[in-house]
ChimeraX commands (.cxc) that place a marker at each C-alpha (Angstrom):
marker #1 position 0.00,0.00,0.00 radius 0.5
marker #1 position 2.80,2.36,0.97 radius 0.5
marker #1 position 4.20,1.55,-2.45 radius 0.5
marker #1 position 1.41,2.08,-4.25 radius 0.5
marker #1 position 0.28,5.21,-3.04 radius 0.5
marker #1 position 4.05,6.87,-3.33 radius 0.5
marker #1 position 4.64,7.18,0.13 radius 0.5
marker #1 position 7.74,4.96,0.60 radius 0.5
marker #1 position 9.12,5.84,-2.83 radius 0.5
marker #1 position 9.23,9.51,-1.62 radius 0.5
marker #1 position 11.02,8.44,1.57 radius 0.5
marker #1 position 13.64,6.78,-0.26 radius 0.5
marker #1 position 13.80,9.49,-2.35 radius 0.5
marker #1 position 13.96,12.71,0.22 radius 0.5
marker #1 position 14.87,11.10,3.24 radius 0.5
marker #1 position 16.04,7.61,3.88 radius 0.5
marker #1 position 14.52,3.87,4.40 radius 0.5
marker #1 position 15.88,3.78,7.59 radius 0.5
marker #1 position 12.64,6.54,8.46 radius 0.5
marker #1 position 10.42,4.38,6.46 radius 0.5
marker #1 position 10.90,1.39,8.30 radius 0.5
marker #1 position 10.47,3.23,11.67 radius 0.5
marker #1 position 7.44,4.84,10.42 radius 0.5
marker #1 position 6.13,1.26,9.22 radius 0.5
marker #1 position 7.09,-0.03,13.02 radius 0.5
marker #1 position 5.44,2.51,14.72 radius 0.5
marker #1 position 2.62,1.92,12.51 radius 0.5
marker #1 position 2.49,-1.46,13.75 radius 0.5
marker #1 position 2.72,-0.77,17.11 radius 0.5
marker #1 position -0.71,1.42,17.05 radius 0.5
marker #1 position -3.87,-0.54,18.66 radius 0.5
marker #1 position -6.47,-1.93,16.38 radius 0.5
marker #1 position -9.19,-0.15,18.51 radius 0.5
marker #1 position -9.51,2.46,20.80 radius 0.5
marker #1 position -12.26,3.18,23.19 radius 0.5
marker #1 position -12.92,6.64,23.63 radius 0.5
marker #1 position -14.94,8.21,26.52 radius 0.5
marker #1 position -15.90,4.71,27.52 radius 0.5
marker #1 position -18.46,4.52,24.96 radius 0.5
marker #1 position -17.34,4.95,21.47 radius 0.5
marker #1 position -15.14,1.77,19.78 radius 0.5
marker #1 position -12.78,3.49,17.44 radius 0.5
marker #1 position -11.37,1.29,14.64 radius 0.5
marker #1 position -9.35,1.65,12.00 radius 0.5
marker #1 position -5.70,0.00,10.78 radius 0.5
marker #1 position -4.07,-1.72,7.94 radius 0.5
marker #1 position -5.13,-5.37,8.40 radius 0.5
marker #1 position -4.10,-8.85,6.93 radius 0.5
marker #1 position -5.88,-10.34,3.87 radius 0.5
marker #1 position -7.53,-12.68,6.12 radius 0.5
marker #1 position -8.48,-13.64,9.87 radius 0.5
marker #1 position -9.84,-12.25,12.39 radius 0.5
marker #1 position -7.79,-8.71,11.72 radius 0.5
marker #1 position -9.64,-8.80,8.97 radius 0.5
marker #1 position -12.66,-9.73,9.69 radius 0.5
marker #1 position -12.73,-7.06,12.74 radius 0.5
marker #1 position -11.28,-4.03,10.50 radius 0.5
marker #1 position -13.29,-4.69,7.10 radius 0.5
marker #1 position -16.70,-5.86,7.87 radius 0.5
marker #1 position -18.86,-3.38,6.36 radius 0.5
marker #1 position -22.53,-2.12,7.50 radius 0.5
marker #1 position -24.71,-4.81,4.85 radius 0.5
marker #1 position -26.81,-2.51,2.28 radius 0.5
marker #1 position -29.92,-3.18,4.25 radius 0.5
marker #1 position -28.44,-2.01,7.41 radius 0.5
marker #1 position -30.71,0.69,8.02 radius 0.5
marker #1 position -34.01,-1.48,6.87 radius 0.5
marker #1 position -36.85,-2.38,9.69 radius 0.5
marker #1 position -36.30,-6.20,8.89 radius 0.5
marker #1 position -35.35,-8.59,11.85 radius 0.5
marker #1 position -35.20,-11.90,9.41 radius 0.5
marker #1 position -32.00,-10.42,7.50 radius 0.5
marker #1 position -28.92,-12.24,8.42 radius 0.5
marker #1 position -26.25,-10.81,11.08 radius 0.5
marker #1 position -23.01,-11.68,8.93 radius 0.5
marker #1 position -23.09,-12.72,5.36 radius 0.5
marker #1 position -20.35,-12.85,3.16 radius 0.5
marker #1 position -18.72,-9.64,1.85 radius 0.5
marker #1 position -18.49,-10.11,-2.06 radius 0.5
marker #1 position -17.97,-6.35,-2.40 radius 0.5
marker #1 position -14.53,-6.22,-1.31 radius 0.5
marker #1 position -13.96,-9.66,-1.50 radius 0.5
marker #1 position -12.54,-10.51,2.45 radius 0.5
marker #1 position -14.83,-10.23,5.51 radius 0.5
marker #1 position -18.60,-9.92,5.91 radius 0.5
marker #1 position -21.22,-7.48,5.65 radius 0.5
marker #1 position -23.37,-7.12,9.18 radius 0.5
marker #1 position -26.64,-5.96,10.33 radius 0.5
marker #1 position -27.88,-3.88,12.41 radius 0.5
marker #1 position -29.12,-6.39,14.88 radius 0.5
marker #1 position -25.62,-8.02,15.23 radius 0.5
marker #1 position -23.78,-4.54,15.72 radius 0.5
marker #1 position -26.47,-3.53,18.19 radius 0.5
marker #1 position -25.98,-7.26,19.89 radius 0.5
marker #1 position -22.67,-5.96,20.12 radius 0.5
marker #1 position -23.07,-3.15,21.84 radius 0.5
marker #1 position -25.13,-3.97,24.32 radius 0.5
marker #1 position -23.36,-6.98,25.30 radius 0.5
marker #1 position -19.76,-4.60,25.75 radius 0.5
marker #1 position -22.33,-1.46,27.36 radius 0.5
marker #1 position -20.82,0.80,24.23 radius 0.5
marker #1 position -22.98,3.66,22.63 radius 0.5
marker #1 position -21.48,3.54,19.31 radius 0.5
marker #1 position -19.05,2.28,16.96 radius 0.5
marker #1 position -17.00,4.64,15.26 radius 0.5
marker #1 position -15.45,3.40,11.87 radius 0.5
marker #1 position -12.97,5.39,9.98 radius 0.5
marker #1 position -13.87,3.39,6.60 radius 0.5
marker #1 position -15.27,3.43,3.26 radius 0.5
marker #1 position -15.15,7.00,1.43 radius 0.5
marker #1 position -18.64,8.41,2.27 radius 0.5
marker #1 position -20.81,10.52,-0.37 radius 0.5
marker #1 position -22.36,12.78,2.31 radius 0.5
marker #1 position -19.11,13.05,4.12 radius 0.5
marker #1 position -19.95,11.23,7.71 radius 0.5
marker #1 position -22.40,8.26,7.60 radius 0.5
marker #1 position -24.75,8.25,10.31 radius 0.5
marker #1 position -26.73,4.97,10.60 radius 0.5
marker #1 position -29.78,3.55,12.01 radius 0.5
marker #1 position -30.18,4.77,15.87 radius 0.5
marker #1 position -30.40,2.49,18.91 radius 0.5
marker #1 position -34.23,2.28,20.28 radius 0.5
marker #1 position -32.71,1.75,23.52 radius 0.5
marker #1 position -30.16,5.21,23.25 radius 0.5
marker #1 position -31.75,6.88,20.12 radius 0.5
marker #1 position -28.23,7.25,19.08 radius 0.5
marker #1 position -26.54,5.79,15.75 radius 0.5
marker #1 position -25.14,2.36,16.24 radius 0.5
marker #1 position -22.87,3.35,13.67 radius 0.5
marker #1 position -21.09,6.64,12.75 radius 0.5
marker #1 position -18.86,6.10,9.30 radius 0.5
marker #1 position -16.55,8.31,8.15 radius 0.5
marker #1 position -13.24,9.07,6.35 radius 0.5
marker #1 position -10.58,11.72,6.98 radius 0.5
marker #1 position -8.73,11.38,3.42 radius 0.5
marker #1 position -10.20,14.20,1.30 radius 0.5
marker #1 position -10.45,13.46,-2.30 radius 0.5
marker #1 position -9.47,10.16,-1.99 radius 0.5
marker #1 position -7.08,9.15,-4.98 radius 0.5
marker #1 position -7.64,12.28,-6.59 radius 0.5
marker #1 position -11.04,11.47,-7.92 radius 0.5
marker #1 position -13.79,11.08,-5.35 radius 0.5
marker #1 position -13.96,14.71,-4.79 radius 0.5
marker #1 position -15.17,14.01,-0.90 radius 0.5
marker #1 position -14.72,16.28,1.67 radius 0.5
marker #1 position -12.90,14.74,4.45 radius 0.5
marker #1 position -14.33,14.51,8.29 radius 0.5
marker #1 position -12.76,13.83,11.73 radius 0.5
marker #1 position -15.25,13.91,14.74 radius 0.5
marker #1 position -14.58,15.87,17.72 radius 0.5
marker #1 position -15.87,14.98,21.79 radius 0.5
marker #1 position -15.21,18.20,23.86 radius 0.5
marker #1 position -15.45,18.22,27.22 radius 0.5
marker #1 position -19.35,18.31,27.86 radius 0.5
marker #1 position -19.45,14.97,26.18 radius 0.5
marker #1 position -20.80,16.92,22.83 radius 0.5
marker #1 position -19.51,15.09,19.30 radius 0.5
marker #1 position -19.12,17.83,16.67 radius 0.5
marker #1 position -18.18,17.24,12.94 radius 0.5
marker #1 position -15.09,18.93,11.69 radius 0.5
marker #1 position -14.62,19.20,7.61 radius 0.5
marker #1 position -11.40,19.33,5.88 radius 0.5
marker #1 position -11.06,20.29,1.99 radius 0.5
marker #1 position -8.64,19.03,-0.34 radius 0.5
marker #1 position -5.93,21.02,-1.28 radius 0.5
marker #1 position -4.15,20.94,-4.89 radius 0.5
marker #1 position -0.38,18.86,-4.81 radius 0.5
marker #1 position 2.65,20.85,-4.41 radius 0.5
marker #1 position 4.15,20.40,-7.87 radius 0.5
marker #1 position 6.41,17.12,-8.42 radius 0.5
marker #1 position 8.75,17.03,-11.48 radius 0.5
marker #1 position 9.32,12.95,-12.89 radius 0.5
marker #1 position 10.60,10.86,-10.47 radius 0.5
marker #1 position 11.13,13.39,-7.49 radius 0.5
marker #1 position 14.10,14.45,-9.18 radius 0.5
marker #1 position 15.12,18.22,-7.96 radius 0.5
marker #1 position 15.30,21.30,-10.57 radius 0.5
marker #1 position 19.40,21.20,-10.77 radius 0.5
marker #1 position 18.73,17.39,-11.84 radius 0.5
marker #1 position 16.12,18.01,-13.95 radius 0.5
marker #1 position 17.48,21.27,-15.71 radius 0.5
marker #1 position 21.12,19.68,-16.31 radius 0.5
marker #1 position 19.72,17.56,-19.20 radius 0.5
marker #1 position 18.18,20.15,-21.42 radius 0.5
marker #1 position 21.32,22.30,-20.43 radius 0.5
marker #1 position 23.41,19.60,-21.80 radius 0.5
marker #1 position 21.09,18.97,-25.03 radius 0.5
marker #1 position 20.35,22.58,-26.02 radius 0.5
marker #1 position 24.26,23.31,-25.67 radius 0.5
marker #1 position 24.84,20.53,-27.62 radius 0.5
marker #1 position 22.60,21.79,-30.22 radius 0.5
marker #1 position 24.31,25.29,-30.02 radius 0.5
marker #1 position 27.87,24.15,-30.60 radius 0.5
marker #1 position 26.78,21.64,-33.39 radius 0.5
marker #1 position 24.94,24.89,-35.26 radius 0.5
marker #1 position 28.23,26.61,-34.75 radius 0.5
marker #1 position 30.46,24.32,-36.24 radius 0.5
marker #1 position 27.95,23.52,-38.98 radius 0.5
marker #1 position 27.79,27.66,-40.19 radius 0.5
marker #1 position 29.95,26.84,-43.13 radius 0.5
marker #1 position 30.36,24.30,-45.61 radius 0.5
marker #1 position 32.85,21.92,-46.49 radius 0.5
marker #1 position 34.50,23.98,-49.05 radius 0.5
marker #1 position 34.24,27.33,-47.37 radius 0.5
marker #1 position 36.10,25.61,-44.68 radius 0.5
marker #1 position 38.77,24.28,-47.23 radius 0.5
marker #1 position 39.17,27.63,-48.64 radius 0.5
marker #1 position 39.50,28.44,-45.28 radius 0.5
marker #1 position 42.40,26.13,-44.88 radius 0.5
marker #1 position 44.11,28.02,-48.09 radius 0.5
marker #1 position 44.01,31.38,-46.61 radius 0.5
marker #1 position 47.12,32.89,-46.40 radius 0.5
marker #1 position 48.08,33.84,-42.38 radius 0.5
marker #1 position 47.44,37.74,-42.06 radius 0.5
marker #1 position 48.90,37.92,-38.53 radius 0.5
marker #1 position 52.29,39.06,-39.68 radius 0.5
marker #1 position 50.93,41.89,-41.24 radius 0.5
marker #1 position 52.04,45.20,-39.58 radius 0.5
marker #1 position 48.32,46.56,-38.67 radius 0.5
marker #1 position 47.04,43.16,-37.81 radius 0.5
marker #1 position 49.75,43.28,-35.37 radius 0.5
marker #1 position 48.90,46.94,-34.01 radius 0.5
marker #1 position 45.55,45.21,-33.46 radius 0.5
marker #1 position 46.67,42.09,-31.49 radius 0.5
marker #1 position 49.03,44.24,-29.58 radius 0.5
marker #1 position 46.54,46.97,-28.30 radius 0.5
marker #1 position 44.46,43.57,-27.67 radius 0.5
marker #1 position 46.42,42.04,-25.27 radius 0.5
marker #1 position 47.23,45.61,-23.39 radius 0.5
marker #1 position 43.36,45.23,-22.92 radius 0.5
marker #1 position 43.06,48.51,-25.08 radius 0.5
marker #1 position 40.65,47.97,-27.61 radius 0.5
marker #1 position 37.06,49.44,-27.30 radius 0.5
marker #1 position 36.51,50.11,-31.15 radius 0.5
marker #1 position 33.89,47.47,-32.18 radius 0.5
marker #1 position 35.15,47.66,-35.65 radius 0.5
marker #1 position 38.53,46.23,-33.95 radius 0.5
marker #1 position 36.95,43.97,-32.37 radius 0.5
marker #1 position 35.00,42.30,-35.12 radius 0.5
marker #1 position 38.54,42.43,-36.97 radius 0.5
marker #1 position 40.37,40.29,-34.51 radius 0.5
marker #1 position 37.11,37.90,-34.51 radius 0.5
marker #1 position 37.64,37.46,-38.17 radius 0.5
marker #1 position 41.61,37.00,-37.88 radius 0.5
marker #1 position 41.43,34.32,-34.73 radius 0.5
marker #1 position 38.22,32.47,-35.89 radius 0.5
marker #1 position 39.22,32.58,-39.40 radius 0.5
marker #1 position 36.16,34.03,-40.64 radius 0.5
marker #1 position 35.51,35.66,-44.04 radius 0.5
marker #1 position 35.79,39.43,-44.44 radius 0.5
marker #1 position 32.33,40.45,-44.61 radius 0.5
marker link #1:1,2 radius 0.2
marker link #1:2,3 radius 0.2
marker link #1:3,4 radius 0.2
marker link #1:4,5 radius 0.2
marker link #1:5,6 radius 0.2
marker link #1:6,7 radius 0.2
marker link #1:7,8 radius 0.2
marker link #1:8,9 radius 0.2
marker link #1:9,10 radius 0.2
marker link #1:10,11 radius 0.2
marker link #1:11,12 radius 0.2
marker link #1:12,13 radius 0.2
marker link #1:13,14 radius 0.2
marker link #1:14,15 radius 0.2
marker link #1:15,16 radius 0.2
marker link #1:16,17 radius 0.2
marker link #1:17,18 radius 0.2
marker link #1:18,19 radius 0.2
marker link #1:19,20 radius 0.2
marker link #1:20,21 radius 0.2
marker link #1:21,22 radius 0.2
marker link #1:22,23 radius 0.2
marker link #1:23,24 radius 0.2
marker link #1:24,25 radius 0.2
marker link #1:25,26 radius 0.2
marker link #1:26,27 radius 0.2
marker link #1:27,28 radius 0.2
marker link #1:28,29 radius 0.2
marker link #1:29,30 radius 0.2
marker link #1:30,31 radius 0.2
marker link #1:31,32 radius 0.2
marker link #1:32,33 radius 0.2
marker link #1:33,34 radius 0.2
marker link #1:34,35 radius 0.2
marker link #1:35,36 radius 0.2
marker link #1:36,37 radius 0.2
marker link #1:37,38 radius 0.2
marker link #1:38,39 radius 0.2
marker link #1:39,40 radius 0.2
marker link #1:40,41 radius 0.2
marker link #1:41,42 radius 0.2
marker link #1:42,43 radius 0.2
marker link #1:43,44 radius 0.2
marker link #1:44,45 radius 0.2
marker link #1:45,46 radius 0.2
marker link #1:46,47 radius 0.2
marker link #1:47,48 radius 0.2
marker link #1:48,49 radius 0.2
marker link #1:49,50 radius 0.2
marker link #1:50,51 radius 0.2
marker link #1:51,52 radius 0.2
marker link #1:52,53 radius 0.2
marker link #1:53,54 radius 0.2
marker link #1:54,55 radius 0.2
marker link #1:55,56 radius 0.2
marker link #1:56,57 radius 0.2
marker link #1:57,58 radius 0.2
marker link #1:58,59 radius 0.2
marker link #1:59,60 radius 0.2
marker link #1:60,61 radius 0.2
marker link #1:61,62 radius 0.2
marker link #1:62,63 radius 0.2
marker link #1:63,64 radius 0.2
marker link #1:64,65 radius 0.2
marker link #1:65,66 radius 0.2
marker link #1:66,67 radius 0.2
marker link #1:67,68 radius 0.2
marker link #1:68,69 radius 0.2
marker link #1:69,70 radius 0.2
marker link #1:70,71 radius 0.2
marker link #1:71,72 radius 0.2
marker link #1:72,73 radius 0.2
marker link #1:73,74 radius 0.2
marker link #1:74,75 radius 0.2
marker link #1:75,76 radius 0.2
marker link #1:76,77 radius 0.2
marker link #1:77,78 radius 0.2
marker link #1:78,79 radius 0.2
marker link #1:79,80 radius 0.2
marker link #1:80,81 radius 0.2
marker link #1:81,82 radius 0.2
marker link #1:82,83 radius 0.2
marker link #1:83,84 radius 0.2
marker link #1:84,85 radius 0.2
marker link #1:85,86 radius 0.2
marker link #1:86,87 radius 0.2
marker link #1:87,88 radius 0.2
marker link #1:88,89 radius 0.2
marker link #1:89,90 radius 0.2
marker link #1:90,91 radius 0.2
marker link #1:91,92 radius 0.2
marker link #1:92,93 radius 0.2
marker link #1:93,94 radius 0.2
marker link #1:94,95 radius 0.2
marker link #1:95,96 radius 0.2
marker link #1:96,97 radius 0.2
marker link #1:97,98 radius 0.2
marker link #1:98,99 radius 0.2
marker link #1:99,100 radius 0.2
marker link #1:100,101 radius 0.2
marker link #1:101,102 radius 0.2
marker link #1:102,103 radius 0.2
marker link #1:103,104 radius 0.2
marker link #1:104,105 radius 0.2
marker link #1:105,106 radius 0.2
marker link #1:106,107 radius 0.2
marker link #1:107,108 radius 0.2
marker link #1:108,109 radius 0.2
marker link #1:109,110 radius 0.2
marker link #1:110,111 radius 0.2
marker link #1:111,112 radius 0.2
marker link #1:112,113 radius 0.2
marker link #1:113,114 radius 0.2
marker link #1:114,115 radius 0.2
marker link #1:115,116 radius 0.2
marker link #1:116,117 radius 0.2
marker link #1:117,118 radius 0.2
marker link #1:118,119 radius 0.2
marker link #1:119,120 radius 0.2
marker link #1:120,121 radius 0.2
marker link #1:121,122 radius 0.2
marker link #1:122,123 radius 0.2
marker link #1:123,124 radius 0.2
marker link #1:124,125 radius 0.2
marker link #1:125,126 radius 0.2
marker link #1:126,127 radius 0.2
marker link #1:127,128 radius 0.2
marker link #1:128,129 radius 0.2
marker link #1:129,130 radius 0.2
marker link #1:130,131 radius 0.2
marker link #1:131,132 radius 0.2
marker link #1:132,133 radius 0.2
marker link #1:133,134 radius 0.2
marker link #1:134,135 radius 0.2
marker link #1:135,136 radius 0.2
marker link #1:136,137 radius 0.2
marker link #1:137,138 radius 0.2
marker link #1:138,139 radius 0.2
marker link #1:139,140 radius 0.2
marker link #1:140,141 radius 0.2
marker link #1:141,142 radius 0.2
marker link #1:142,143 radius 0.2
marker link #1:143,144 radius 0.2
marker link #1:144,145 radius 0.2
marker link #1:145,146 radius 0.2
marker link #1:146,147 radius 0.2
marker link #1:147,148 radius 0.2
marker link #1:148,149 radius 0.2
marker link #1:149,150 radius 0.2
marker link #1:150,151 radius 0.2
marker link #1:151,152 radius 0.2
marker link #1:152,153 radius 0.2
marker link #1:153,154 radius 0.2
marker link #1:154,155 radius 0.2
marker link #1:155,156 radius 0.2
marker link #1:156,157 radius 0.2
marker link #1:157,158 radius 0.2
marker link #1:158,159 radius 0.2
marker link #1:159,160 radius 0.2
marker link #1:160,161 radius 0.2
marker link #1:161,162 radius 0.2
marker link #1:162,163 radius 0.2
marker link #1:163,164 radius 0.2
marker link #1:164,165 radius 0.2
marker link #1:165,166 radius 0.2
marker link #1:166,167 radius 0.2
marker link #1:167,168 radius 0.2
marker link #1:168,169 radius 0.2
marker link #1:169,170 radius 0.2
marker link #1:170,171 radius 0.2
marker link #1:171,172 radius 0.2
marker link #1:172,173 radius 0.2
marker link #1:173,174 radius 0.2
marker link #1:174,175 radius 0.2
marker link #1:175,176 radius 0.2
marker link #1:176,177 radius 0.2
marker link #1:177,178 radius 0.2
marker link #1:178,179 radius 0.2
marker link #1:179,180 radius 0.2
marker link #1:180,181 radius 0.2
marker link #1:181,182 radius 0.2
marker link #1:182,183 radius 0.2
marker link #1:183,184 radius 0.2
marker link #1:184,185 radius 0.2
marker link #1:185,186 radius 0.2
marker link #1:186,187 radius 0.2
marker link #1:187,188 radius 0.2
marker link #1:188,189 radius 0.2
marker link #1:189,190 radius 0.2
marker link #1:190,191 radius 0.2
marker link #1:191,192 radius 0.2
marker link #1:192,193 radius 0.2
marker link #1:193,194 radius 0.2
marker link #1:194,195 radius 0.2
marker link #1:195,196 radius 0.2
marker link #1:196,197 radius 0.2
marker link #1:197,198 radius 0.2
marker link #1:198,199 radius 0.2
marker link #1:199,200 radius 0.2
marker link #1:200,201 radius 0.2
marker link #1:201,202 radius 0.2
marker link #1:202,203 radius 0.2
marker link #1:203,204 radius 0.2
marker link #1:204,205 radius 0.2
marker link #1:205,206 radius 0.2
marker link #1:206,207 radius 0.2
marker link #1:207,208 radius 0.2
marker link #1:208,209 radius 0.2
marker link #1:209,210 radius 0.2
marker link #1:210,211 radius 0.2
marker link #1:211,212 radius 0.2
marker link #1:212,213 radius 0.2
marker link #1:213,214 radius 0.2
marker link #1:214,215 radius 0.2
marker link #1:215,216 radius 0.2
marker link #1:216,217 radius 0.2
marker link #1:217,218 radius 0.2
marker link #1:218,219 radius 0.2
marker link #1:219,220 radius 0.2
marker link #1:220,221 radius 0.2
marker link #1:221,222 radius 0.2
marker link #1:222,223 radius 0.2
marker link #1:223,224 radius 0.2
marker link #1:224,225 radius 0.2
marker link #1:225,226 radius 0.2
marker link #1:226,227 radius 0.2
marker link #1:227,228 radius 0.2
marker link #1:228,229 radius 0.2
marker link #1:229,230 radius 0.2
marker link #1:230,231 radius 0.2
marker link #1:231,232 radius 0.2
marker link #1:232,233 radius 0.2
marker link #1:233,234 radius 0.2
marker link #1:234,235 radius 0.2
marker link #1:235,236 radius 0.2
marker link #1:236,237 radius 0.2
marker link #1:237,238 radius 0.2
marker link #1:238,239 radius 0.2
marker link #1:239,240 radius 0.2
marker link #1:240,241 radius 0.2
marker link #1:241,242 radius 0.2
marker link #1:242,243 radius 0.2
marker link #1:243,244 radius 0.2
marker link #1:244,245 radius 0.2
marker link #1:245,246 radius 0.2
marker link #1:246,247 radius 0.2
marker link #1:247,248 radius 0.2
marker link #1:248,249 radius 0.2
marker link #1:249,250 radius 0.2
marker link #1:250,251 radius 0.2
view
């Protein structure tokens, strides 16, 4: 999963295995349930792909959950995700009662209207279920709003929303912009050189190549003396050196 959803590539890539693997053991170390307040049972957690992990962290409310029906069955086989079992009302209420809890609390399943109250207790007209999920816009294309639950002090549950933000721009592969730049620095510089040496052809360069040396002549050099005393600021000068050294044609 970690894979999958980029997290340990980006630790390998910005920081180091060595904090991956402690984050994955301190993963491993949190509870699969907490009860909160003495009446809520909190659950939650990366499970196993069978047993009874997996039956305790995946079961989902059945479809009929919320229907007035007391023949439908209290676990049946989950074909939706393909693990686990779907339950009923009357088997999470069971539950409850038989553990004195209010409510379970399930941090699962990406829900349309945010938080998923279900059916409420006739004996505590409260829901024997509360789903939710905190990831907002799950993989970037549910476009949910995300939703934690707080319990303040007078015992009071409020529901707290949190909005998806856009992704802090990623070039390929994590790479930095010195990593990424030094590529096209290298092609386009490439390019520019190659276009240099390819500004004349073959026979211009072999006239080239029969050009009799001008730097003995007497103002040629006046021209590479004042040069090297760091004298010259006439342009025309200058462009008459270029031509000498880079044995360009007079234009």
């Amino acid at each position: 999963m970690t894979k999958a959803f980029q997290y340990k590539p980006e630790d390998k890539i910005y920081c180091s295995m060595t904090l991956y693997d402690a984050c994955i053991h301190a993963f491993d170390a949190l509870p699969i349930c907490a009860l909160v307040d003495s009446r809520f049972l909190c659950m939650h957690a990366e499970s196993p792909h069978s047993g009874p992990l997996c039956d305790v962290l995946l079961c989902d409310p059945s479809e009929k959950f919320d229907d007035i029906d007391e023949e439908q069955p209290d676990f049946k086989p989950n074909d939706v995700r393909g693990c686990a079992y779907f339950f009923s009302y009357y088997a999470c209420r069971d539950f409850l009662l038989r553990n004195n809890l209010l409510s379970i609390i399930r941090g699962h399943e990406v829900q349309k209207d945010d938080v998923r109250f279900f059916r409420k207790s006739s004996r505590t007209n409260f829901p024997v279920i509360v789903s939710l999920f905190s990831a907002p816009n799950y993989c970037d294309t549910y476009n949910n709003v995300a939703v934690t639950l707080r319990l303040d002090a007078n015992q009071h549950l409020s529901v707290i929303h949190i909005e998806a933000h856009s992704h802090p721009f990623v070039l390929p592969n994590y790479e930095n912009g010195f990593q990424f730049g030094e590529r096209f620095i290298l092609y386009y510089t490439t390019h520019l050189l190659l276009s240099i040496f390819n500004m004349y052809s073959p026979e211009e360069l072999a006239a080239e190549d029969d050009r009799k040396d001008k730097t003995d002549r007497p103002d040629i050099q006046a021209l590479v003396n004042e040069a090297e005393k760091e004298r010259i600021k006439n342009y025309d000068q200058a462009i008459q050196l270029d031509q000498i050294f880079e044995r360009r044609p007079n234009t």
